[in-house]
TILUMTI-268768 format. One record per residue (C-alpha): residue number from 1; residue in one letter; x negated, y negated, z negated. Coordinates in nm, 3 decimals. Each point is the difference from the previous one (the first is absolute). Layout:
// residues N
site nr->NUM	rest->A	xx->X	yy->Y	zz->Z
...
// end
This chain:
// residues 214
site nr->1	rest->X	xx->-3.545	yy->19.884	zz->-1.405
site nr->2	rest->X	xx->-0.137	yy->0.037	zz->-0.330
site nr->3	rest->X	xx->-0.286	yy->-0.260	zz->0.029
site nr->4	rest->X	xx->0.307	yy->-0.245	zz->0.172
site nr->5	rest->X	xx->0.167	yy->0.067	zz->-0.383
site nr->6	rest->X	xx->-0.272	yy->-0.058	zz->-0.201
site nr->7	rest->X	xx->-0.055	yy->-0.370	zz->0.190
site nr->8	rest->X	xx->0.341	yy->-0.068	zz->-0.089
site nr->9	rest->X	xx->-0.062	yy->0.080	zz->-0.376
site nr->10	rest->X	xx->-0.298	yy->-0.202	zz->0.026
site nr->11	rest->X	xx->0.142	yy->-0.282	zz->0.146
site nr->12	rest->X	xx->0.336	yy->0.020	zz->-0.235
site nr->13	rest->X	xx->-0.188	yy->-0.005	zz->-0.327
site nr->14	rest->X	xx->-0.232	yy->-0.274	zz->0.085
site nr->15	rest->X	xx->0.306	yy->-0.235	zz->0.073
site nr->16	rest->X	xx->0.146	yy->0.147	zz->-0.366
site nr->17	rest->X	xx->-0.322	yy->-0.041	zz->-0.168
site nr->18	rest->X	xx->-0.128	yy->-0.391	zz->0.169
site nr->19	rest->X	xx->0.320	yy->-0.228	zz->0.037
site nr->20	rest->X	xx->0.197	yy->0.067	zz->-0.366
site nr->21	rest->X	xx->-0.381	yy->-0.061	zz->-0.167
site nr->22	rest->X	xx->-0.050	yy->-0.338	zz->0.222
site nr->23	rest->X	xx->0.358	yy->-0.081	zz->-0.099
site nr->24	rest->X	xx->-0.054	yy->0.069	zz->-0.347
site nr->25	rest->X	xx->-0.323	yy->-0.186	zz->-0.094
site nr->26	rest->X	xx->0.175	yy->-0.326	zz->0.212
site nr->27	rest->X	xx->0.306	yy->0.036	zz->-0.226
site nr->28	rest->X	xx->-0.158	yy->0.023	zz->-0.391
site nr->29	rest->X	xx->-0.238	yy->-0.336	zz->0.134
site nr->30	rest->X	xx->0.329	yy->-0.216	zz->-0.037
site nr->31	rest->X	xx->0.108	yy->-0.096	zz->-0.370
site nr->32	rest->X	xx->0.399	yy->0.004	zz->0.135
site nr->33	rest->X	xx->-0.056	yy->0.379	zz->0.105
site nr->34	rest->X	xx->-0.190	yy->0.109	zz->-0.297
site nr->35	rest->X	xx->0.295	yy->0.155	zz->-0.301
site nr->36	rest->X	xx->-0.355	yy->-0.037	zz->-0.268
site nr->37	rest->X	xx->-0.088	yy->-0.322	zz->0.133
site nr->38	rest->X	xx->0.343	yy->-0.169	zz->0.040
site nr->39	rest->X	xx->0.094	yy->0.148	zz->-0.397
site nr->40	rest->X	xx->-0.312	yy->-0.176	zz->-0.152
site nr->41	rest->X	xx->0.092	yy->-0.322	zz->0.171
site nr->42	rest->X	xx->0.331	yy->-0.041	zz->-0.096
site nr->43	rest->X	xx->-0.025	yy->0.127	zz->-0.350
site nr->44	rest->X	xx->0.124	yy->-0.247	zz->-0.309
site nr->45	rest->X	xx->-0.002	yy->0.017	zz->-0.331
site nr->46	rest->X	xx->0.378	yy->0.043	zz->-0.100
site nr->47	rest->X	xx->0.127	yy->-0.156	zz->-0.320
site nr->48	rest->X	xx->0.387	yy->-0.017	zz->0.095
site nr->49	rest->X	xx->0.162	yy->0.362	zz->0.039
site nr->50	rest->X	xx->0.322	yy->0.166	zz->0.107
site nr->51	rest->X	xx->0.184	yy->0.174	zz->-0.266
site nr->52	rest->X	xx->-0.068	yy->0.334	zz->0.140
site nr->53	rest->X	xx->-0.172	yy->0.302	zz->-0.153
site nr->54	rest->X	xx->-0.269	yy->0.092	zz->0.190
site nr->55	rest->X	xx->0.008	yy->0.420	zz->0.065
site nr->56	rest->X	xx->-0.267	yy->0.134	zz->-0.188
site nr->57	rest->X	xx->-0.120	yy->0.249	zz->0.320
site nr->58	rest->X	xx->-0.129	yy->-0.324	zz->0.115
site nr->59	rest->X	xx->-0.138	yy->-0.100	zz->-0.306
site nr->60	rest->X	xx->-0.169	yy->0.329	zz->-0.003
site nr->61	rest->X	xx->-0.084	yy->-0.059	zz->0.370
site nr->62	rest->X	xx->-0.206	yy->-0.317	zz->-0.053
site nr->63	rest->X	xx->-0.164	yy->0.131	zz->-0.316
site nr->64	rest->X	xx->-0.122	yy->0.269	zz->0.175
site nr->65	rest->X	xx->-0.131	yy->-0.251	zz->0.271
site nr->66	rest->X	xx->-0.169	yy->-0.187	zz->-0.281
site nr->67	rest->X	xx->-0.208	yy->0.313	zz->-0.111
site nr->68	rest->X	xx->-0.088	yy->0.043	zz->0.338
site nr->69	rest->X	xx->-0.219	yy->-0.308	zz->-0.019
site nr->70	rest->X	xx->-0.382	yy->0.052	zz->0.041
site nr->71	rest->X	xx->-0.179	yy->-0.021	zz->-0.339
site nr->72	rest->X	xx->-0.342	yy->0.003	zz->-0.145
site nr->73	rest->X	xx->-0.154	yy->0.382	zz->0.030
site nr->74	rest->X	xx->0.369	yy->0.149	zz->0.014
site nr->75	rest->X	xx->0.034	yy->-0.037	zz->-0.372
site nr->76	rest->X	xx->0.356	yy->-0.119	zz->-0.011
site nr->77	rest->X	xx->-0.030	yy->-0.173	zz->-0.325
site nr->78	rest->X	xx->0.361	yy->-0.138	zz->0.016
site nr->79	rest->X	xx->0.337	yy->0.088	zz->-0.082
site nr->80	rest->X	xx->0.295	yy->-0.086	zz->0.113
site nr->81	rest->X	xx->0.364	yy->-0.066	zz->-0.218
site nr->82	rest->X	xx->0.292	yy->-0.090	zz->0.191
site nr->83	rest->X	xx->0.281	yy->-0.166	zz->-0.220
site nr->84	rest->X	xx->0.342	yy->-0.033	zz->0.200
site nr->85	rest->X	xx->0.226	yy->0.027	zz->-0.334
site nr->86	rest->X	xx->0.197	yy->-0.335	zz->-0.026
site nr->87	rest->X	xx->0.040	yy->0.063	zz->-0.370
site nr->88	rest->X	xx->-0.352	yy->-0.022	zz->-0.032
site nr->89	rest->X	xx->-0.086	yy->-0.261	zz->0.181
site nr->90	rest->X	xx->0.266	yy->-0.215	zz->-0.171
site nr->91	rest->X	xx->-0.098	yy->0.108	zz->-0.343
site nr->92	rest->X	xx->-0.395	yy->-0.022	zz->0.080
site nr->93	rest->X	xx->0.082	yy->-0.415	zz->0.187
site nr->94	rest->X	xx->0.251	yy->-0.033	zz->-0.343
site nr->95	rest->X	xx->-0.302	yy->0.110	zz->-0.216
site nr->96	rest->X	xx->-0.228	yy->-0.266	zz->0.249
site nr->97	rest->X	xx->0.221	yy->-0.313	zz->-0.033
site nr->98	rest->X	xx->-0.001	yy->0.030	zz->-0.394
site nr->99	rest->X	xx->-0.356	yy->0.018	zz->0.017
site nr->100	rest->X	xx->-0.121	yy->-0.314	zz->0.198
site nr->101	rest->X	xx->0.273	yy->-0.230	zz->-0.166
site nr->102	rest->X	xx->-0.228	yy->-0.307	zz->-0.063
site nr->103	rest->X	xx->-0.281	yy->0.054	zz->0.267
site nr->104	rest->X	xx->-0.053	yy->-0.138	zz->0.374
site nr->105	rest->X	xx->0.167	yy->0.355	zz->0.071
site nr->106	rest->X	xx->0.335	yy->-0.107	zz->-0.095
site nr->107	rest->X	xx->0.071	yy->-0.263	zz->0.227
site nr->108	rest->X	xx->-0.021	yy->0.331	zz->0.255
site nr->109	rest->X	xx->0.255	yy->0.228	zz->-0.141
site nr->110	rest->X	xx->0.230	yy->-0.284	zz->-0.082
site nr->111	rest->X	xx->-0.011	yy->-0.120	zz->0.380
site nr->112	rest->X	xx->0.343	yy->0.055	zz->0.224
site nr->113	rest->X	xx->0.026	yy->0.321	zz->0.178
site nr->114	rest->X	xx->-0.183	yy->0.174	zz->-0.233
site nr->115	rest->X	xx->0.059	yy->0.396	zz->-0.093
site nr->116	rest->X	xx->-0.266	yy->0.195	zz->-0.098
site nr->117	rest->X	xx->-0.368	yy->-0.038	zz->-0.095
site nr->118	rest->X	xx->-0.113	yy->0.162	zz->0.326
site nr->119	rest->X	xx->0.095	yy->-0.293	zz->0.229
site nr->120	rest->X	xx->0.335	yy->0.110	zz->0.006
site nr->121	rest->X	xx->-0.095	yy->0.372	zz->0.157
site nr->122	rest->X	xx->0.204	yy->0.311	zz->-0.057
site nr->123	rest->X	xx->-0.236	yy->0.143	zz->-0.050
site nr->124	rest->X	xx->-0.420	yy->0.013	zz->-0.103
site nr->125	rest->X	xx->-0.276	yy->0.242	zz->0.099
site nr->126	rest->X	xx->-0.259	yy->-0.057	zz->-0.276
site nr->127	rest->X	xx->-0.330	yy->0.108	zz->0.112
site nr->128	rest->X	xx->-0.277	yy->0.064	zz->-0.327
site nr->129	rest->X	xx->-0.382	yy->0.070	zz->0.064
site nr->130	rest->X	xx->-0.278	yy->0.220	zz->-0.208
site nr->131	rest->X	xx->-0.238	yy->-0.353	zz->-0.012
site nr->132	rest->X	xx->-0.298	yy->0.078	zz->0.237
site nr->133	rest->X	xx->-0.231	yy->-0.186	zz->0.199
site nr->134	rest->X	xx->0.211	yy->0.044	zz->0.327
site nr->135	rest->X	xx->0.389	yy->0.091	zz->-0.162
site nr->136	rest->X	xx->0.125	yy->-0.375	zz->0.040
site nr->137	rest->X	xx->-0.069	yy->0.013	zz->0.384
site nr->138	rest->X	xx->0.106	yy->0.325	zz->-0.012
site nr->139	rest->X	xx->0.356	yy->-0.075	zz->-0.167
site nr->140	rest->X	xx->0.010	yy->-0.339	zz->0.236
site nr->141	rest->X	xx->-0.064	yy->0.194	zz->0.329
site nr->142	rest->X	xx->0.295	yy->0.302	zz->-0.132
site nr->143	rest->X	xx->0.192	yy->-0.316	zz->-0.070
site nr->144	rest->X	xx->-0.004	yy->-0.157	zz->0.383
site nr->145	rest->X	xx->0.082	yy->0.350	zz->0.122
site nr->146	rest->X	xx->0.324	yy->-0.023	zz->-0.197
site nr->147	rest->X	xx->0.107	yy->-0.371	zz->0.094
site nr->148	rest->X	xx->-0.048	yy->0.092	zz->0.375
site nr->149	rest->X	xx->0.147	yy->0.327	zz->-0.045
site nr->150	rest->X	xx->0.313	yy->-0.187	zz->-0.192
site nr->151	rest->X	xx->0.024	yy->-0.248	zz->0.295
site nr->152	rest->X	xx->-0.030	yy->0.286	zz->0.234
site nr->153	rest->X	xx->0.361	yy->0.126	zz->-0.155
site nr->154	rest->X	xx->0.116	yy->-0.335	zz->0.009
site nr->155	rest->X	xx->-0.020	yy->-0.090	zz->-0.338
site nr->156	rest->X	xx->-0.161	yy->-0.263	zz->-0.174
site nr->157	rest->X	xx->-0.257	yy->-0.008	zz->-0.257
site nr->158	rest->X	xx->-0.212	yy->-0.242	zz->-0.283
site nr->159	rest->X	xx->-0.339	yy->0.070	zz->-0.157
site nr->160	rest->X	xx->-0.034	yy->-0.098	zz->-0.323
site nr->161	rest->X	xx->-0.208	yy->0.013	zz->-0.291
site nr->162	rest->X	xx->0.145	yy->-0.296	zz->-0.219
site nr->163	rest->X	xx->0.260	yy->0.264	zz->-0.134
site nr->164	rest->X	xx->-0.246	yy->0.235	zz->-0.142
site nr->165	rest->X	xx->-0.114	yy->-0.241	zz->-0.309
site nr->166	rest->X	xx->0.344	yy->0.110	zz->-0.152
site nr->167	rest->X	xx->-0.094	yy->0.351	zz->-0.011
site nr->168	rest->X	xx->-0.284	yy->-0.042	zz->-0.262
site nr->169	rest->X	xx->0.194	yy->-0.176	zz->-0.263
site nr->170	rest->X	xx->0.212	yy->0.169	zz->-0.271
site nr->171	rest->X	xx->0.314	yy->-0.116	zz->0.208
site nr->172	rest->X	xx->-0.113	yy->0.226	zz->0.317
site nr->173	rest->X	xx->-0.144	yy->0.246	zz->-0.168
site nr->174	rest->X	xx->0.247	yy->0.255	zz->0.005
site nr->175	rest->X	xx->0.045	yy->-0.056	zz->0.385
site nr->176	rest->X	xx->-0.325	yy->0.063	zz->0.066
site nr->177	rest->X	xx->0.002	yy->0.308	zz->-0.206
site nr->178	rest->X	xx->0.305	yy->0.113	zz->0.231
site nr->179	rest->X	xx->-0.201	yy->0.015	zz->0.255
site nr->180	rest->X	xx->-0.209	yy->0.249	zz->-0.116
site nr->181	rest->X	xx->-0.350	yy->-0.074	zz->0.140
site nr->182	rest->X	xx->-0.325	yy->0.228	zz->-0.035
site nr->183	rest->X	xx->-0.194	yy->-0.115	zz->-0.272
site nr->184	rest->X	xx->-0.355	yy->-0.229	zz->0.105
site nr->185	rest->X	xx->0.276	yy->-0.135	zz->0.260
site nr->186	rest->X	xx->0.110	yy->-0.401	zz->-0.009
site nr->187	rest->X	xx->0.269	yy->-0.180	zz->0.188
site nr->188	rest->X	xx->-0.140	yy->-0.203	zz->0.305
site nr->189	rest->X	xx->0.294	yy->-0.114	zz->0.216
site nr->190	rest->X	xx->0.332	yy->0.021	zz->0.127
site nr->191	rest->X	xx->0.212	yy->-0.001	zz->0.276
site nr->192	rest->X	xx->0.401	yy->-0.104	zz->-0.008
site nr->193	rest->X	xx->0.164	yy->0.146	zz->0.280
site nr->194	rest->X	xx->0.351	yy->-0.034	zz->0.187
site nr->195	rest->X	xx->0.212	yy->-0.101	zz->0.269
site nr->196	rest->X	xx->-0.086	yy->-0.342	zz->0.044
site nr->197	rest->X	xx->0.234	yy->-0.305	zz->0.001
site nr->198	rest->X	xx->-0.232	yy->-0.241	zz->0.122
site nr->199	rest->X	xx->-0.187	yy->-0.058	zz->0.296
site nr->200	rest->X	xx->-0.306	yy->-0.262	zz->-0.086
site nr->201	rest->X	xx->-0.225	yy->-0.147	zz->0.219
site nr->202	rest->X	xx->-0.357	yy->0.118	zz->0.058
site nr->203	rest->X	xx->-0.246	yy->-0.243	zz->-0.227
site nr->204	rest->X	xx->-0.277	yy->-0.138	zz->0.262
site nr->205	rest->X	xx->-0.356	yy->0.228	zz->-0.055
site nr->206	rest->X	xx->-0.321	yy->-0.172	zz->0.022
site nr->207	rest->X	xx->-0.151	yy->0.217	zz->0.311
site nr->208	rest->X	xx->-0.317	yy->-0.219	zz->-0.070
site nr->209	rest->X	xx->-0.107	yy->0.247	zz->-0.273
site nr->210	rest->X	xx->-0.022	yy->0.240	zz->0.306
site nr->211	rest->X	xx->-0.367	yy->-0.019	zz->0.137
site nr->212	rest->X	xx->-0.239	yy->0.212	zz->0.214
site nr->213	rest->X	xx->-0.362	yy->0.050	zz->-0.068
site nr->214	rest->X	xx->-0.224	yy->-0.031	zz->0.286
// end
């Protein structure tokens, strides 16, 4: 009797442990079935959003995705400021459009449908590096975890960098000095997030670029 209940154990946990595997690897092989795969693909930059705060446990959520990213010797020479305060953001794109009256810029900000400096987010993550020979791939891979992450959540999200310029003039400079940034530490992107109210088209990618070496 015994030995007739240990064949049935047997026999039950190679069926658990052999079909759910062989059904598994089949499964992640096809883009439509893969969550990681399928949210890469259909990410877009967003530059029209929904006037809707976005609730800062998510913001939180997707920074903390960000500093999840893998960096050079685990140094985590980054930091991370998340600005969701409409009041800034207004004053900060107020202080912006003074600024680049007379330059290429303005033609930009005076455009229709436009709201803030951020491409119209509600708001920015700004992500600032300790300059090193690895902290701008660093800051770039923390900043792909946080678009996917956004897109994840279904929200949409912009990196820029064109914004930053502002924040080392005297017109910025008491922004930047709200955000309160270790010192050695620089501004190196940003990333405008929302709701989006747009849903653009993926751009064609040249898969050419894409080679294997025999």
């Amino acid at each position: 009797m015994k030995r007739f209940i240990i064949a049935l154990m047997i026999l039950a946990l190679t069926a658990t442990s052999c079909s759910p595997t062989t059904s598994k690897t089949t499964q992640t092989t096809q883009n439509d079935t893969n969550p990681v795969i399928e949210t890469i693909m259909s990410r877009r930059s967003i530059r029209a959003y929904k006037d809707q705060a976005v609730p800062r446990e998510i913001l939180q959520q997707i920074a903390e995705c960000g500093i999840n990213a893998p960096n050079g010797m685990n140094a985590q020479q980054w930091e991370v400021r998340i600005v969701d305060n409409a009041e800034w953001i207004a004053s900060a794109t107020k202080s912006y459009v003074e600024s680049v009256k007379g330059t290429p810029s303005e033609k930009m900000v005076s455009g229709e449908g436009f709201k803030n400096m951020f491409r119209n987010a509600p708001a920015v993550i700004f992500i600032a590096h300790k300059p090193g020979r690895c902290t701008q791939v660093d800051c770039g891979l923390m900043a792909g975890n946080m678009v996917l992450a956004a897109k994840s959540l279904g929200l949409g999200t912009c990196c820029m960098m064109g914004p930053l310029g502002f924040f080392s003039t005297p017109e910025g400079k008491e922004f930047l000095s709200s955000m309160n940034l270790s010192e050695g530490y620089e501004l190196l992107l940003s990333v405008g997030v929302g709701y989006p109210d747009e849903e653009p088209a993926a751009k064609p990618r040249n898969k050419e670029v894409i080679k294997f070496v025999e």
